[in-house]
N, C-alpha and C positions, 0 to 999 in steps of 0.2 A: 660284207658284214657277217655273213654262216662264220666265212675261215678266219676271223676275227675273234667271234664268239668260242669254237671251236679253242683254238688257242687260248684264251684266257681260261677256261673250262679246264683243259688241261693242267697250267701251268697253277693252277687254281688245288685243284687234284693232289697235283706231284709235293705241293709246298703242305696242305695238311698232312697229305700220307708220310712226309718227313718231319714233319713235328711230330706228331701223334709219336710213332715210334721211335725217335729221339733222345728222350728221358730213358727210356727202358737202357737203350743202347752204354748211354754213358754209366750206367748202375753195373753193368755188366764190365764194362771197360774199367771199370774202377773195383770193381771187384779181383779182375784177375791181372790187375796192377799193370797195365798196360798205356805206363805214361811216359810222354815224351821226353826226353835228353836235351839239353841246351847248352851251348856252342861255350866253351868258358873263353873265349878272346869276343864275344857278344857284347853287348850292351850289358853292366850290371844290372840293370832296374827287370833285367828278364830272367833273372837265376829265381824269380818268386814263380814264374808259369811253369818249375822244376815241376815233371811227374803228373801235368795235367794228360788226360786221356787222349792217344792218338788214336790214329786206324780209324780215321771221322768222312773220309771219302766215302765208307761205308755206307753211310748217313744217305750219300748222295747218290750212288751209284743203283744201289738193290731198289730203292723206288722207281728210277727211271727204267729202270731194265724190266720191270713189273708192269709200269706203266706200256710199256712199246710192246713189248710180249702179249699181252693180251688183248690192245687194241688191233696187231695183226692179226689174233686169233678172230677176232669178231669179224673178220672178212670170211670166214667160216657160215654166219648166220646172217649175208650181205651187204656187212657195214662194213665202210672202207674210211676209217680213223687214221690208221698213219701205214704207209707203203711201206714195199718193201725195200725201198730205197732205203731206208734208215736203218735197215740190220746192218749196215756196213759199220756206218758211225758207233752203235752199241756196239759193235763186236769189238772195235777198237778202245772203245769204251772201258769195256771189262778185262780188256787183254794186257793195257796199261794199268788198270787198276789192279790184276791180280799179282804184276810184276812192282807193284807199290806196294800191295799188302805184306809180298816177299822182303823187299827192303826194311819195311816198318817193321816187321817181327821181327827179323835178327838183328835189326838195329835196338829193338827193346829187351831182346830176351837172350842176345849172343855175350858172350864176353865182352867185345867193347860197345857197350853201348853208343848211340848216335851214330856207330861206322856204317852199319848195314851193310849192301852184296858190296863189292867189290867195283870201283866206278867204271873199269874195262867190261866184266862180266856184264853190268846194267846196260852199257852202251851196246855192245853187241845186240842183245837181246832187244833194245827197243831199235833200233836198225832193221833188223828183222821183222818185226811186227811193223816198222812205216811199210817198207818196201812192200809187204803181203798189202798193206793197208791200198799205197799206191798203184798198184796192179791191179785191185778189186776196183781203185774207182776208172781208170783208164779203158781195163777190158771187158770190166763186166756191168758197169751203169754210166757207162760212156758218158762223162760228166763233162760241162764245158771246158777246156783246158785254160784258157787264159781271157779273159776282160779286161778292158784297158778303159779311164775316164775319158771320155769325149772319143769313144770309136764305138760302134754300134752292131758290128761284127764280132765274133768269134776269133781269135788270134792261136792259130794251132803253132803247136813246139816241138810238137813229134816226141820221138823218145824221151830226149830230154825232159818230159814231163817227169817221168818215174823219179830223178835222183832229185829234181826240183821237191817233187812231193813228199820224197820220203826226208829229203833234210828238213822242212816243214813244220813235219811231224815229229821230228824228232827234236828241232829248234825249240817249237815252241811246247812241247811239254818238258824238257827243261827248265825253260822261261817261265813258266806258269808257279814250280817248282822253285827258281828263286828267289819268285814274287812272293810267296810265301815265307811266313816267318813274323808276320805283326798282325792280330787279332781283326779280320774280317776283312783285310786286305785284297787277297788270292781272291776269296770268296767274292766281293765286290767288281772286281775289277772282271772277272770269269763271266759271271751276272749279266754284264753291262756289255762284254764282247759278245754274247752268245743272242741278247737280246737285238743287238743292233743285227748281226746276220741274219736269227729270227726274221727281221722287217725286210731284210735284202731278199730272202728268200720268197715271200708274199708275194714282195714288187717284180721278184721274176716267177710269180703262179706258183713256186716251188711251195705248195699247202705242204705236204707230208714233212720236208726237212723243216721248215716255219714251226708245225706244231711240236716236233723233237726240239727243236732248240726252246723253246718256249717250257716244253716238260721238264728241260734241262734249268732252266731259269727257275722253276718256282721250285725243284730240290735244292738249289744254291743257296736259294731263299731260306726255306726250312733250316738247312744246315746252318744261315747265319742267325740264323734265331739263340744258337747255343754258341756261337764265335765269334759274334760280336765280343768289344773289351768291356768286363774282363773275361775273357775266354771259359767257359767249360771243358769245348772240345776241340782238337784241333785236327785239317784233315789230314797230315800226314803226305808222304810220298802215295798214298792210294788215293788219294783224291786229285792232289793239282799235275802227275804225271798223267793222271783219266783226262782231268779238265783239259790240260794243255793240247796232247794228242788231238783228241773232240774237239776242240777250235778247229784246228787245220783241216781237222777232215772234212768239216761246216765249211770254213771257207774254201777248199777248195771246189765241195760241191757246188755250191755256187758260183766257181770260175773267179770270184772278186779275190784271191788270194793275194794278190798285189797289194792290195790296201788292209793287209793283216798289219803289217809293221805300224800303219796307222791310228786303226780300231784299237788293236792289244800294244798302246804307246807304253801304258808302264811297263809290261812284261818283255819288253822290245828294249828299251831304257833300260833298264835293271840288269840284261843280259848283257849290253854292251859294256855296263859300269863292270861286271864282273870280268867280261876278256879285256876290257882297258886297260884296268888294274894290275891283271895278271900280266902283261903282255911290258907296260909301264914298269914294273919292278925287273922283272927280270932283264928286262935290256938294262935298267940303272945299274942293276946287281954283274952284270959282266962287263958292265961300261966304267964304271966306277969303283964297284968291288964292295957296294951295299946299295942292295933295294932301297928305291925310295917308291911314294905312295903318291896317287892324285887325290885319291878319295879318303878321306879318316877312317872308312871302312868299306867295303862292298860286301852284300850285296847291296846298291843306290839308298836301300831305305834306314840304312843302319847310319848311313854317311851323315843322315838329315837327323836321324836320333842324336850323334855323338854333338851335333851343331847346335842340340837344343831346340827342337821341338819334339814335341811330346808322341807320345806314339799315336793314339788319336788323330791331332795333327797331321801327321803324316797320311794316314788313312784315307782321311777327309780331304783334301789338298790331292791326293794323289788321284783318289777318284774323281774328282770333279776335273780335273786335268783330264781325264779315261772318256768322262760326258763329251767333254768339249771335242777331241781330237773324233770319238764316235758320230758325233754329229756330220762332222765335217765329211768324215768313209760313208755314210750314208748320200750324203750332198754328193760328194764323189763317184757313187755307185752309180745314181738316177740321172747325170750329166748325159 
């Protein structure tokens, strides 16, 4: 009941200190004209969110980083709020975020707008930061390497862990990244993944990662206070490259990493709809001597836009798909 209280307290915490500061954020972002670029082979009905304020991960990141920072300070004057297990996760956190804020600036304020780094340079660079990521958790918080539903044991993988973890890492912030792009979406879907590992985390005692993921939960929140449709703010590659990475690093702490593709079904979905796609064309395009398409567009949620439901719709629908498959990596976890 304490580590219940405790968590909601937080995540309670994280979600006003993101509102509150919120409004201010976007005044500023719209001041120094810092708004996002939209896809022109996109859906029409989105050339109207032309120039709304990106760089919104912001929103999400500097609370929880605020929040975690100070509660391991308080282990200073006895209190022991969140471990130091979770400097890993924030570190990763802000390492991805800060290689999102690089993208989102030059993608706003470079010549071509919407290009941003270079997709070789990004890869590299978030490659690098899994592998440090997967190394920190393999040698330095020896975290469970593998759980499997109905085995009750630990399942070691040896090395193998490291290039498991860091594609992971590096998969699903991606993923999180092409899940984004319809108003509350990412944010929703991020929400409901981080929540359910929150509860995996309790049910294995892990308090300190429970109350981060939980922290992490009620900034999501905050932030969809403003990105609900119709959007004010949007978060940008610094928010759902943060989010995406921070999943993997959650689930792997926890060992439940198998059942990520589960939990995170949309952003799992959406990534394969985009290498199908790609993958579909090009063999038509040398088979035939013209790409053809499976999807009327990818990434998955544009497909269901072009088909005629609404963006909303899709939202709504996708997340409640997100509940349902959560539930079930929960049921799966406690087997």
């Amino acid at each position: 009941m304490i580590r219940a209280s405790i968590v909601l307290a937080l995540a309670g915490l994280s979600f006003m200190l993101t509102v509150i500061w919120g409004t201010p954020l976007i005044r500023v972002l719209r001041h120094f004209k810092i708004g996002a670029a939209i896809r022109v082979e996109g859906p029409q009905r989105h050339f109207t969110k032309m120039g709304t304020p990106t760089l919104g991960g912001v929103m999400i990141v500097l609370p929880v980083t605020l929040i975690t920072v100070l509660m391991n300070a308080s282990s200073l004057i006895g209190l022991t709020v969140l471990g130091r297990s979770v400097l890993l996760p924030m570190g990763v956190m802000i390492m991805f975020s800060t290689l999102g804020a690089v993208d989102d600036w030059i993608g706003v304020t470079g010549r071509s707008p919407s290009k941003g780094l270079r997709a070789r340079t990004k890869f590299i660079v978030q490659v690098l930061f899994a592998l440090v990521a997967a190394i920190g958790l393999r040698y330095f918080l020896d975290v469970p390497e593998l759980f499997l539903p109905g085995f009750n044991t630990e399942i070691e993988i040896g090395i193998w862990y490291l290039p498991v973890a860091t594609f992971l890492i590096v998969g699903f912030s991606n993923a999180i990244n092409l899940t984004d792009g319809l108003d509350g979406l990412a944010g929703l879907i991020s929400a409901t993944a981080f929540a359910t590992y929150g509860g995996i985390a309790l049910l294995q005692n892990q308090a300190f990662l429970a109350r981060f993921c939980f922290t992490l939960v009620g900034a999501i929140f905050g932030f969809l206070w403003f990105n609900v449709h119709p959007a004010d703010l949007f978060m940008g590659d610094t928010g759902s490259l943060s989010l995406g990475s921070t999943l993997a690093v959650v689930a792997l702490m926890t060992g439940q990493w198998v059942l990520l593709p589960l939990i995170a079904v949309i952003p799992f979905s959406i990534t394969m709809s985009v290498a199908i796609q790609t993958l579909y064309f090009k063999y038509t395009r040398r088979r035939y001597g013209e790409g053809k398409r499976i999807f009327k567009m990818a990434p998955l949620q544009h497909h269901f836009e072009l088909s005629g439901w609404s963006e909303t719709q899709v939202v709504q629908r996708f997340w409640l798909i997100s509940l349902l498959f959560a539930m079930i990596g929960v049921a799966l976890a406690i087997v």
